[in-house]
N, C-alpha and C positions, 0 to 999 in steps of 0.2 A: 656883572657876573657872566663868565662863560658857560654857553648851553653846552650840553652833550648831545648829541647824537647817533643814532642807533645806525648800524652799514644800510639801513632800507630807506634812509633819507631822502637822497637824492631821486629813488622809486617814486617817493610819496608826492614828490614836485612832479616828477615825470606826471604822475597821474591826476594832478590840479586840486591837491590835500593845501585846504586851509592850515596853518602850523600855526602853533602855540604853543608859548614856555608851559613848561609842567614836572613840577619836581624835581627843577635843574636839568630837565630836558625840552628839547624841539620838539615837539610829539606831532602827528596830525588830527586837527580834532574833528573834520569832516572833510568827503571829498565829494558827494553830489548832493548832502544833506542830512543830516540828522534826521528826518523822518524818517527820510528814504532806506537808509543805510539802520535803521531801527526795523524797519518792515524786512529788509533783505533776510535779517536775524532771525527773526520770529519767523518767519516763511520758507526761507531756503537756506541759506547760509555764506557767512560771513567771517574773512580774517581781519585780525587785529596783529598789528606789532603790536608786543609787550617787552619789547627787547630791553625795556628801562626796569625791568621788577629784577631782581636781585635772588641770586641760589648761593647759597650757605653751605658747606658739605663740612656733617658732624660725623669723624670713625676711630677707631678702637678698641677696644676692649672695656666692655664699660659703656658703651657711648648710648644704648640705648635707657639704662639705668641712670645716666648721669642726666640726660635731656626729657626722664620721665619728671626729676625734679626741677625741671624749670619752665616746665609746659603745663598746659591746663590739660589735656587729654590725655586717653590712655592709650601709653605706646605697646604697651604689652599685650595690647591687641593686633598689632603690625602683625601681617606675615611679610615676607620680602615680596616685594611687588604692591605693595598698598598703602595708602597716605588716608590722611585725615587732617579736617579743619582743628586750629588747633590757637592758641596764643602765649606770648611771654608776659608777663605780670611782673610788677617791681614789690615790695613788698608792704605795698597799701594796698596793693589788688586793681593796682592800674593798668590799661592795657600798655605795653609799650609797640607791642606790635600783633596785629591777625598775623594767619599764616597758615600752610599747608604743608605740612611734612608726611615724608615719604620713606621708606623705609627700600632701601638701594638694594641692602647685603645686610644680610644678618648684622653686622656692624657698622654698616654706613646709609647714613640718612642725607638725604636732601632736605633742607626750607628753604620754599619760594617764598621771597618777603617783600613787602611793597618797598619800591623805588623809594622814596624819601626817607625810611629807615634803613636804609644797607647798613650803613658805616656803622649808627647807633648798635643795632642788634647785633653787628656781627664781635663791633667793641666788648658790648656786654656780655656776651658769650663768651669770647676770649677773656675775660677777667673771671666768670662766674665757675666754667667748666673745668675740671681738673686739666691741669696740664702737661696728663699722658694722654690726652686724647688730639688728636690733629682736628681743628675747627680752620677749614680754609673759604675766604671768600673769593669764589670763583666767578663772580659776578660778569667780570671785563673780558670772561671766555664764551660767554654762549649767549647765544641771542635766542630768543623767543617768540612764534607765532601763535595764536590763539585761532583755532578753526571752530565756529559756531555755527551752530542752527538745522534742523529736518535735516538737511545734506549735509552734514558734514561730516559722517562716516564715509560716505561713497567719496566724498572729495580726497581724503587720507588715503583712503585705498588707491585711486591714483597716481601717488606718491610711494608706494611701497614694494619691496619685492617678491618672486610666491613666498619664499618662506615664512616669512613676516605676516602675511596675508590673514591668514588663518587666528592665529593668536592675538592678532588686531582686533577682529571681529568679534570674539568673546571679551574684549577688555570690559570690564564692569567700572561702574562707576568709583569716583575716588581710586582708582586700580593706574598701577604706570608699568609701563613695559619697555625695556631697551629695546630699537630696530635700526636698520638699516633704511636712512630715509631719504631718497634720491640718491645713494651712493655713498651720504655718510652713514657712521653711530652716531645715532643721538638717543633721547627718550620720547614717552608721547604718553600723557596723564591724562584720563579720562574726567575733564574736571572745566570747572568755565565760570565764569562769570555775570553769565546773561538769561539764564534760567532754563535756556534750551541745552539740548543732547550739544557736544561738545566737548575739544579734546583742545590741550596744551602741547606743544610740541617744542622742545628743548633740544636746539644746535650749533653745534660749535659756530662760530661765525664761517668757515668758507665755506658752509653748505645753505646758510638762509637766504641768498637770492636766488638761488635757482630753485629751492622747494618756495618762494614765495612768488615766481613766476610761473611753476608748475601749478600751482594750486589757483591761479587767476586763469589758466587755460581751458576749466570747466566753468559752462556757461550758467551754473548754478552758484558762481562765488563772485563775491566782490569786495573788495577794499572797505571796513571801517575804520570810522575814526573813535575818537574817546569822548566823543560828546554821544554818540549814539550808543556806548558801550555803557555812561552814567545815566543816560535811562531806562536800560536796559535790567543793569542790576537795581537798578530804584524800584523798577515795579516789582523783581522779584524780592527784592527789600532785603538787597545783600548789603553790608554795612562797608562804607568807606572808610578808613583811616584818616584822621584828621578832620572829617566831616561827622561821624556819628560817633566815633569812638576816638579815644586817644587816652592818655596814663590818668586822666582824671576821671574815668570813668571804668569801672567795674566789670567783668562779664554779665552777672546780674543787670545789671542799668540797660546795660547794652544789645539785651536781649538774646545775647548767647551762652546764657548758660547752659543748654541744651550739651556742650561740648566740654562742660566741666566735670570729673570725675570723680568725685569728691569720696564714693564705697571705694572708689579699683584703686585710688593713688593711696601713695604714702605722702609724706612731706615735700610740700612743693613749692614753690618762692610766691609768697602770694594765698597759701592755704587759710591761714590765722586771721588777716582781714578779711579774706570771703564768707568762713564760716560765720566770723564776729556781724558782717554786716545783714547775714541770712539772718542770722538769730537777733538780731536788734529791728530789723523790718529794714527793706529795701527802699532809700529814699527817693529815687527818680525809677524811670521807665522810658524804655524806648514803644511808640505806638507809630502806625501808622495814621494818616487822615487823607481825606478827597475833598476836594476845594467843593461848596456848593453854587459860588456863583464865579462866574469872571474872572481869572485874574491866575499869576505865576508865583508860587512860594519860593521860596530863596533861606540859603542857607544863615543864621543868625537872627531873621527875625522871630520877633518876640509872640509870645501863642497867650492868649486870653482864657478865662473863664472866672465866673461868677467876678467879674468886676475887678479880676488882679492877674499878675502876669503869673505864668505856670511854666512855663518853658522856655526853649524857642526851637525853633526850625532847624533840625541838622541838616538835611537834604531835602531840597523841595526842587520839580520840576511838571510840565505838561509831562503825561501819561501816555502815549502814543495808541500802546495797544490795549490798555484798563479806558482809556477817554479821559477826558478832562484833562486836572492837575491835579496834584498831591505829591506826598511824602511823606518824609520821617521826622521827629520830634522826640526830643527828650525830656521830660515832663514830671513836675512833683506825682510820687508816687499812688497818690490817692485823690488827685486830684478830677480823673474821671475815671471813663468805662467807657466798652462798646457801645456805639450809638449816639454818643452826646456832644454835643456842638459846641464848638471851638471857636475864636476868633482870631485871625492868621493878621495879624498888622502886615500888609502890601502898602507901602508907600504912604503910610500914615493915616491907612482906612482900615480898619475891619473889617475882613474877608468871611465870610461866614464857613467853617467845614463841618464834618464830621469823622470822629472818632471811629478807623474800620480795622478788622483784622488783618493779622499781617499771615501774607504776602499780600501785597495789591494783585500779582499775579501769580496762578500757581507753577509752579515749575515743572517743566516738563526732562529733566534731567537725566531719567530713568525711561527715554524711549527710544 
């Protein structure tokens, strides 16, 4: 299989980035360390390429009425200038994909969609959507920077011009605003992945090496990779695609139904099995736990109690900045509660945990 490549590749070697395949991409998944580059986040701030996620552009007439019925959230809450977490659903009420839409122009919407679903979502869309509305995947035009952590307002600012400046400074969260960013148009979404304050930054490609060189020139930033960015949203117990969620699993299950609108929507692809499954009791659960003795959870293994298996593992890793290990688990619905001890199969031992509130860490998004 040929890898893709993002234009900040051969940077990432410049800068001595471990590479690894990753959803049909070369990606780098550290460059002085995953601890290190976990701590840079939490503490000052850090860029990620995400040049591999995939943008969607839905417009026309109609077009916010059409993608209210195939989303779980309420778009009628948009103003222009504002996004929200959001997902497509098949009609069991499975995820087919997370995602974050934004609301461009009164009639035109952005979804950022994970790398591994472009083609799927963007197919399904084109099939699902009436076909007066333009659904283009613009995916192979823009590249994408992720600015995270304490610093990473003052780093953007950096990068902008007076005008921009100002309107920068007031972006709220979830909120995206067009500017002028080292000299091109691009966007820049108040939005992140890692639980710290944090912005996305959407550019054409001839403008992302020299805003990703601009933004290494402040001695507050540095280069992550995507192993420090996976336990980053693990502690804030942001859900992966294809690790916690995927079409067999539910918003309910999944622990987001927080983004379901079930009073504000009408009929939406996915409505009938959600209801049906609220109203029948919800069979699994997404939970958090923390390892109590020794040892690294892993995605797949099987979770214990009272003498029979209960789940298994979606996402498990050490915890950088919570301590220890832990993770997330998918788990029969009634199988525990806060507080109650688990048993994590590690290599064909019983790992002892416990059962804790989700997030592992609280997010600091809103400072």
């Amino acid at each position: 299989m040929t890898m893709k490549r993002t234009l900040l590749y051969d940077e990432h070697v410049k800068l001595g980035a471990k590479i690894v395949p990753f959803g049909g991409w070369d990606m780098p998944v550290s460059y002085s360390g995953v601890l290190a580059e976990h701590a840079q986040v939490r503490t000052k701030c850090g860029i990620f390429d995400v040049s591999h996620m995939g943008e969607i552009f839905v417009s026309g007439k109609g077009s916010g009425e059409a993608l209210q019925k195939v989303t779980i959230n309420d778009i009628q809450r948009l103003k222009v200038g504002e996004g929200q977490y959001s997902a497509l659903l098949n009609e069991k009420g499975g995820i087919i994909d997370d995602l974050i839409l934004y609301r461009i122009e009164n009639e035109t919407f952005l979804l950022c969609v994970n790398a591994s679903n472009i083609e799927k979502d963007f197919n399904w869309l084109k099939e699902i959507l009436p076909t007066s509305l333009q659904v283009e995947n613009q995916s192979e035009s823009w590249s994408q920077i992720a600015v995270q952590g304490p610093s990473s307002k003052a780093a953007i600012l950096g990068c902008l011009n007076s005008v921009d400046i100002s309107k920068f400074s007031e972006l709220e969260y979830m909120s995206l605003m067009k500017a002028q960013i080292g000299g091109v148009e691009g966007l820049i979404a108040r939005t992140g992945y890692t639980g710290e304050l944090g912005y996305e930054m959407y550019l054409p490609h001839a403008g992302v090496l020299g805003i990703w060189k601009k933004l290494l020139e402040n001695p507050d930033v540095l280069p992550v990779g995507l192993g420090a960015r996976d336990t980053l949203r693990l502690e804030a117990c942001y859900a992966l695609y294809g690790n916690d969620i995927d079409e067999s699993t539910t918003p309910w299950e999944a622990g987001i139904g927080w983004a379901v609108r079930l009073e504000q929507k009408g009929d939406f692809i996915g409505r009938q099995a959600l209801e049906a499954q609220k109203a029948a009791g919800v069979p699994r659960k997404m939970v958090a736990f923390k390892l109590d003795e020794p040892g690294v959870p892993r995605p797949g293994m099987d979770i214990w109690a009272n003498e029979k298996i209960i789940g298994k593992v979606t996402s498990g890793s050490v915890l950088p900045t919570v301590g220890g290990a832990g993770g997330m688990a998918l788990l029969l619905a009634d199988s525990v509660k806060l507080g109650d001890k688990i048993g994590i199969d590690v290599r064909g031992k019983q790992k002892l945990a416990t059962v804790v509130k989700r997030p592992l860490y609280t997010a600091k998004i809103h400072s």
